[in-house]
C-alpha positions in Angstrom: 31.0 -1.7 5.4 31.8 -5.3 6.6 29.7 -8.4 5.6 29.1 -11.1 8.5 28.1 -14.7 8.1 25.7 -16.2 10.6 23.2 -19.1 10.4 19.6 -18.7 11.0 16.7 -20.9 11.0 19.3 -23.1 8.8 20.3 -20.8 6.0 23.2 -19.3 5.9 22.8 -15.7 6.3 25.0 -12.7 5.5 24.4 -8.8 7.8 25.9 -6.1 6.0 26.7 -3.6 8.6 28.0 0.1 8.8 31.1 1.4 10.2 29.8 1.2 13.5 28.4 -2.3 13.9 24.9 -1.5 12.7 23.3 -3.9 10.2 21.9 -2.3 7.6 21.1 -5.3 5.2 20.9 -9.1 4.9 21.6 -11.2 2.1 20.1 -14.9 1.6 20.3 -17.7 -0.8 18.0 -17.0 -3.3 16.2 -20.7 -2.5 15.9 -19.3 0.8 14.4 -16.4 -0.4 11.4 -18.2 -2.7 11.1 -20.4 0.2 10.3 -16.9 2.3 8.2 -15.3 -0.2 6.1 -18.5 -0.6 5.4 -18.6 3.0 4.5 -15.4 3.0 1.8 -16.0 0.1 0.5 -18.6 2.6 0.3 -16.3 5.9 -1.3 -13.4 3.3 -4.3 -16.1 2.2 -5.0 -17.1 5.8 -5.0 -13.3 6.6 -7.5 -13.2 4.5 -9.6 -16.5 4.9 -9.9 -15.0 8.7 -10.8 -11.7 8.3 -13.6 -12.9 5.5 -14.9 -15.2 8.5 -14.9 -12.6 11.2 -16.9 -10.3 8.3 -19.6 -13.2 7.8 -19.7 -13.3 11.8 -20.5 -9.7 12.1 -22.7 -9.7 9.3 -24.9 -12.3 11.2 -24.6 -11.0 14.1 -26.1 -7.7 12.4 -22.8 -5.6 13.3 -22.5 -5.0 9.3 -24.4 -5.0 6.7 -24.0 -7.3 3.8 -23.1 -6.3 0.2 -24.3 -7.2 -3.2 -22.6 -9.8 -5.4 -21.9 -7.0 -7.9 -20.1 -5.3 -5.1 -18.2 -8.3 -4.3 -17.1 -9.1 -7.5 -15.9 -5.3 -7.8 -13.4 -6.0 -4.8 -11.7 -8.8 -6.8 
């Protein structure tokens, strides 16, 4: 095993690797790390605002059929 240090994106970054060369893992700062997973969060809700919009698209469009508040409500 052999840690290697490299910077990415500005943050210090560490590959774990194998024997051979292969990387296997990567360590960040933990800041780095809630920075990522917030970002993340972000992209997800967006994911989501767009595929609700193309649903309300097809929906008009008559391509699906709508559902029920109840049923709504039941996806949450």
């Amino acid at each position: 095993m052999k840690v290697v240090f490299c910077y990415n994106a500005g943050m210090q970054v560490q590959y774990i690797t194998d024997n051979k060369g292969k990387k296997k893992s990567v360590v960040v700062p933990f800041r780095d790390w809630e920075n990522i997973q917030k970002e993340m969060s972000k992209q997800r809700a967006m994911l989501g605002i767009k595929s609700a919009v193309e649903e309300v698209r097809q929906m008009k469009e008559g391509k699906k059929r709508m559902r029920s508040m109840d049923k709504l409500l039941d996806e949450l």
